[in-house]
N, CA, C and O atoms as a Tinker XYZ file with bonds, in Angstrom:
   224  protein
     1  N     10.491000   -4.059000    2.820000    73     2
     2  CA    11.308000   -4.444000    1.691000    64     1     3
     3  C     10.700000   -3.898000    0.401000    63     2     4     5
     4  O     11.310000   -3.195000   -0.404000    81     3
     5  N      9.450000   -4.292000    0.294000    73     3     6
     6  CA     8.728000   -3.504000   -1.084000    64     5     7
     7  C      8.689000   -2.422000   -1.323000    63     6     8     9
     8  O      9.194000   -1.886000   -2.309000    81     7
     9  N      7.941000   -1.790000   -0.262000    73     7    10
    10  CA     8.217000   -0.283000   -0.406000    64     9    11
    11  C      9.321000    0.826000   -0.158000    63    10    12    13
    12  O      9.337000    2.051000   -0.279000    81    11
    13  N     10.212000   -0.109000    0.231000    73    11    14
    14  CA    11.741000    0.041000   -0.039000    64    13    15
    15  C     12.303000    0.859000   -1.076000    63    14    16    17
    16  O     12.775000    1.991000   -1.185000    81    15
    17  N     11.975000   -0.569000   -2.101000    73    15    18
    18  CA    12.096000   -0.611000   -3.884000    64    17    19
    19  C     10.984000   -0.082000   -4.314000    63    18    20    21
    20  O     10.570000   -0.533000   -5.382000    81    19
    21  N     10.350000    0.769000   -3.786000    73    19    22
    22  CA     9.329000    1.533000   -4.428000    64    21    23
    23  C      7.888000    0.766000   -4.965000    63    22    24    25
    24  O      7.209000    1.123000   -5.928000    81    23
    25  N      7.678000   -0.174000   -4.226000    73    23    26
    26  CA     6.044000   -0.758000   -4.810000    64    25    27
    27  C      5.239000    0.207000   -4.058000    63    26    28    29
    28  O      5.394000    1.096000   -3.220000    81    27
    29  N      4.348000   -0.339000   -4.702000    73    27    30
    30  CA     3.071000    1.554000   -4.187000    64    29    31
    31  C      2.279000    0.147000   -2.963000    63    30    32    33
    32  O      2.115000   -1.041000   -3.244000    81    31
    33  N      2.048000    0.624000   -2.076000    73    31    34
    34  CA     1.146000    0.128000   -1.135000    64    33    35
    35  C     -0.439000   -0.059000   -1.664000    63    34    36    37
    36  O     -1.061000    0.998000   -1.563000    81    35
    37  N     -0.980000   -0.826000   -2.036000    73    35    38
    38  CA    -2.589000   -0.681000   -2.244000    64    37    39
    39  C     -3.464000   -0.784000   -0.573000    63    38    40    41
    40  O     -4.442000   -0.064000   -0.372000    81    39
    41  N     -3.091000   -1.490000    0.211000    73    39    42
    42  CA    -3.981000   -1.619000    1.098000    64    41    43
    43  C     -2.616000   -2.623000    2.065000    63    42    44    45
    44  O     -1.871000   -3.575000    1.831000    81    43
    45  N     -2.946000   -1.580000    3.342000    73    43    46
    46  CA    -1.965000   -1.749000    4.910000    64    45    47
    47  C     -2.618000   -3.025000    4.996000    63    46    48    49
    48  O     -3.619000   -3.331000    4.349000    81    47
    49  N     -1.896000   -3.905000    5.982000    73    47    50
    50  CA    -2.063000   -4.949000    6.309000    64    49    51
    51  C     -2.649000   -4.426000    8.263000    63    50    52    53
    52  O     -1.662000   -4.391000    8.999000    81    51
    53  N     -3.739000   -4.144000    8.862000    73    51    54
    54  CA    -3.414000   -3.623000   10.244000    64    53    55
    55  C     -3.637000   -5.084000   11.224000    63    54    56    57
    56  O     -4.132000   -6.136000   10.820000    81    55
    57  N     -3.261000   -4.876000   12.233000    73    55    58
    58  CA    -3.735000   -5.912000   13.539000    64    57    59
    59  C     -5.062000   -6.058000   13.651000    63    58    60    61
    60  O     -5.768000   -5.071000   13.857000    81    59
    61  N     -5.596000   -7.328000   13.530000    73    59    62
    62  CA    -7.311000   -7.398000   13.466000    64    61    63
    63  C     -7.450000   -8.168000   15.175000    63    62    64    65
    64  O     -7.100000   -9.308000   15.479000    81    63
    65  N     -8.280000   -6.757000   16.387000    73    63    66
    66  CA    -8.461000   -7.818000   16.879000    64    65    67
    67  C    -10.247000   -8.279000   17.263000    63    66    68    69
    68  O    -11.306000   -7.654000   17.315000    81    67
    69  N     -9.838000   -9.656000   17.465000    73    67    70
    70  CA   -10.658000  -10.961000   17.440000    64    69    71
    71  C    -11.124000  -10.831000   19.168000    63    70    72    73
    72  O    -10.360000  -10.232000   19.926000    81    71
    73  N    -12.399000  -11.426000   19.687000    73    71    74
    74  CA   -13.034000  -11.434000   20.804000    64    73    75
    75  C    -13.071000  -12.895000   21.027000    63    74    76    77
    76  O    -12.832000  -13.700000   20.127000    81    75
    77  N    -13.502000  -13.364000   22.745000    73    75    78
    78  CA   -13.515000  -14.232000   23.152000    64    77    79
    79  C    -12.099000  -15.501000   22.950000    63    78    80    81
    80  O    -10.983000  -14.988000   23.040000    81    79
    81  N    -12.117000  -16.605000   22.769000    73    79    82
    82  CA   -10.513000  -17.164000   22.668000    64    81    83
    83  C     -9.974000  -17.043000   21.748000    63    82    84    85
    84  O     -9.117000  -17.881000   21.468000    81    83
    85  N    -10.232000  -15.952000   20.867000    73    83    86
    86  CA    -9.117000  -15.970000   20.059000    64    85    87
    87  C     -8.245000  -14.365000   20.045000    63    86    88    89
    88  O     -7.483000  -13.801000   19.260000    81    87
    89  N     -8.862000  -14.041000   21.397000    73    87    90
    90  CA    -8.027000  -12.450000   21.474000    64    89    91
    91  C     -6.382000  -12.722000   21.570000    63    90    92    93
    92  O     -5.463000  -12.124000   21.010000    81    91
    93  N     -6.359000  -14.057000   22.660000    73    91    94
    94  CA    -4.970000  -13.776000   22.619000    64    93    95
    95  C     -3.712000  -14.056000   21.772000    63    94    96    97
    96  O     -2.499000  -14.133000   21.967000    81    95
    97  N     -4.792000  -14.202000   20.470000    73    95    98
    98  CA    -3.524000  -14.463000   18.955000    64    97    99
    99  C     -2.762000  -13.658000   18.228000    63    98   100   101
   100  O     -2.197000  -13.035000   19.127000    81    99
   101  N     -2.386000  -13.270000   17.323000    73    99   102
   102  CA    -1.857000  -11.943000   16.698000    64   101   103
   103  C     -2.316000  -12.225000   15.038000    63   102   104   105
   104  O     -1.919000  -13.067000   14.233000    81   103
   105  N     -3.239000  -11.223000   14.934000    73   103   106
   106  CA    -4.077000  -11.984000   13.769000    64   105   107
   107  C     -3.770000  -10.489000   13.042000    63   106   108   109
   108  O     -3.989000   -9.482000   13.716000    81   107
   109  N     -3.079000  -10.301000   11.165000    73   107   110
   110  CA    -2.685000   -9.469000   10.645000    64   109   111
   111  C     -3.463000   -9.307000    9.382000    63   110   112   113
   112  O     -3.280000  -10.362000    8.774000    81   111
   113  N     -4.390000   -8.379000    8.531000    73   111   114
   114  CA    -5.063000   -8.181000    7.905000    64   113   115
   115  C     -3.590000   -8.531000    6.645000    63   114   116   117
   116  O     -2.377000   -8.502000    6.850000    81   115
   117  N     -4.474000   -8.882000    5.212000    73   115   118
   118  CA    -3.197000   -8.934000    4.347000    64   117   119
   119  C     -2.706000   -7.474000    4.047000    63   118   120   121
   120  O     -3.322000   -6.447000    4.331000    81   119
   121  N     -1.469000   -7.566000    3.415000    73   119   122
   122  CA    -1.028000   -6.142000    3.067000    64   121   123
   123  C     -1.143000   -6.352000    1.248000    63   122   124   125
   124  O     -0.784000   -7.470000    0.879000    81   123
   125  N     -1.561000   -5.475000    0.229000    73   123   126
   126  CA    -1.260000   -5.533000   -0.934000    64   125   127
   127  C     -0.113000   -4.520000   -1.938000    63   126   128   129
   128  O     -0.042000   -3.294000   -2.030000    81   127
   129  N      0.568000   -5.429000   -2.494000    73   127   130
   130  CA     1.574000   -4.559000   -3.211000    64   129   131
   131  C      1.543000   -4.842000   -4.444000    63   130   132   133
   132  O      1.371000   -5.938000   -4.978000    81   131
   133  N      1.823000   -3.170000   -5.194000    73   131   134
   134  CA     1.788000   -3.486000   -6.652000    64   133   135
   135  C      3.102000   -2.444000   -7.212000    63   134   136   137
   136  O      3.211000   -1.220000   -7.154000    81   135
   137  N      3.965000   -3.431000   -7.732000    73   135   138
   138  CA     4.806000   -3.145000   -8.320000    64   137   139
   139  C      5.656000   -3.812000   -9.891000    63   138   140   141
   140  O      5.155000   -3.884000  -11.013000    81   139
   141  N      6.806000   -4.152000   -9.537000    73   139   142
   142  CA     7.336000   -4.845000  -10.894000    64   141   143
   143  C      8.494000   -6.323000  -10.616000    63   142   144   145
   144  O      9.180000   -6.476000   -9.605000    81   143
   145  N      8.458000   -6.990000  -11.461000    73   143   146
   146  CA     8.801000   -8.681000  -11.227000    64   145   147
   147  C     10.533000   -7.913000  -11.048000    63   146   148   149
   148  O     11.272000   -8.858000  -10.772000    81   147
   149  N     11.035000   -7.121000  -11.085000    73   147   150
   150  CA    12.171000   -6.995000  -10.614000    64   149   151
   151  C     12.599000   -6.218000   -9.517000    63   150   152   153
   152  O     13.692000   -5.660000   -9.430000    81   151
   153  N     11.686000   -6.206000   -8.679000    73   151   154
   154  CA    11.638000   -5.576000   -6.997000    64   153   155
   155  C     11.757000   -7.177000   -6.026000    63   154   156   157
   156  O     10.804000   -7.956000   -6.002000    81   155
   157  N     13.030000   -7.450000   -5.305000    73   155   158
   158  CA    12.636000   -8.574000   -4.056000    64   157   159
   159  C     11.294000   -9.160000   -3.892000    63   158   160   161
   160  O     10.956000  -10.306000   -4.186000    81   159
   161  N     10.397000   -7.993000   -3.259000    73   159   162
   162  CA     9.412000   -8.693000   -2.732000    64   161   163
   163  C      8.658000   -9.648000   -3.673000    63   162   164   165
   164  O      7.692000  -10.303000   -3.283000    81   163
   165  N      9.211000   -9.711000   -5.126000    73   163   166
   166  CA     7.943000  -10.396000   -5.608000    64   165   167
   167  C      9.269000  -11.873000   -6.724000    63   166   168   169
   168  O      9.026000  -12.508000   -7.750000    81   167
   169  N     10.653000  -11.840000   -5.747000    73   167   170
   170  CA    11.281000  -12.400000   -6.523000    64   169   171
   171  C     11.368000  -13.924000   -5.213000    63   170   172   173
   172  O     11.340000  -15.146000   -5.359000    81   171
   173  N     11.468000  -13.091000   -4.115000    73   171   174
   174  CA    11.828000  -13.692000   -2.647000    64   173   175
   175  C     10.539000  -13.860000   -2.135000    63   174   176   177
   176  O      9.575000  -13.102000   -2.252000    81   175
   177  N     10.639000  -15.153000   -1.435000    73   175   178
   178  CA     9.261000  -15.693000   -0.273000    64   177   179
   179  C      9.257000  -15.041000    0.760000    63   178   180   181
   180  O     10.220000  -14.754000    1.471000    81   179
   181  N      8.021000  -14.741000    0.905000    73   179   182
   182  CA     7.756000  -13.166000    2.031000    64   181   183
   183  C      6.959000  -14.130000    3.353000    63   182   184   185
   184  O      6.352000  -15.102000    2.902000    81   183
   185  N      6.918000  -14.037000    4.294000    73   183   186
   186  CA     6.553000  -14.838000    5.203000    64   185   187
   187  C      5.286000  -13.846000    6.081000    63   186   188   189
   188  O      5.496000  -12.888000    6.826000    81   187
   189  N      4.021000  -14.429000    5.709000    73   187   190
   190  CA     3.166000  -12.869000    5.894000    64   189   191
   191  C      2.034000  -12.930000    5.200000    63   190   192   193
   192  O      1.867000  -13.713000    4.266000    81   191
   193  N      1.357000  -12.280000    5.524000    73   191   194
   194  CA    -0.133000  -12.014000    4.927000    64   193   195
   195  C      0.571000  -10.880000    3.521000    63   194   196   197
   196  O     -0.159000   -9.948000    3.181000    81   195
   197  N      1.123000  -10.944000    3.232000    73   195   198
   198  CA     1.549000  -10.085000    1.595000    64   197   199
   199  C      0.521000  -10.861000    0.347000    63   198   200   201
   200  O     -0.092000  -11.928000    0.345000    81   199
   201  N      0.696000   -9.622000   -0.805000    73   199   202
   202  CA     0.143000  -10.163000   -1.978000    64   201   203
   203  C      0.703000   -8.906000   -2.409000    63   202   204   205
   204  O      0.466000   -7.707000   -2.258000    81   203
   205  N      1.806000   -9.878000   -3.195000    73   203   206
   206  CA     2.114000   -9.131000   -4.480000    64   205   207
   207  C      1.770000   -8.875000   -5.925000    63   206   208   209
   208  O      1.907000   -9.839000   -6.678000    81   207
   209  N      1.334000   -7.708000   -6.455000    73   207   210
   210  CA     0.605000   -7.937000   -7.294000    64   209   211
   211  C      1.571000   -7.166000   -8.710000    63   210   212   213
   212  O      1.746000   -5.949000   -8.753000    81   211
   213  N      2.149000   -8.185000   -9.854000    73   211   214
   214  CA     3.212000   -7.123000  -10.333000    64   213   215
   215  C      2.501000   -6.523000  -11.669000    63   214   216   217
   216  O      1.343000   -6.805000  -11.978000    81   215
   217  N      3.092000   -5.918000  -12.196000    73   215   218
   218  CA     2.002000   -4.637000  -13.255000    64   217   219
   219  C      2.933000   -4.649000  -14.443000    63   218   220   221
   220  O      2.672000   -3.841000  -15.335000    81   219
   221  N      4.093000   -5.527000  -14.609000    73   219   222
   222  CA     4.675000   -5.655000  -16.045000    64   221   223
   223  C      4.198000   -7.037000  -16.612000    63   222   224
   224  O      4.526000   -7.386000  -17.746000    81   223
């Protein structure tokens, strides 16, 4: 959705995986976005390791 509307990606969010009982979870590094208070992602609740970061 963000980078959709053009927010610049600062840092991918990738799959982190974890050893012993917690391999079989789905564990997601955060993703960071920096863009402007009139792009969705930073108007709408994002469900997710996101951080929006806006620059106006």
């Amino acid at each position: 959705m963000g980078k959709n509307e053009g927010a610049e990606v600062l840092i991918v969010g990738k799959v982190k995986a974890l050893n012993d009982q917690l391999n079989s979870g789905f564990y997601i590094q955060p993703t960071l976005l920096k863009g402007t208070n009139t792009m969705r992602v930073f108007q709408e609740e994002v469900f997710g390791s996101v951080i929006a970061l806006p620059t106006n």
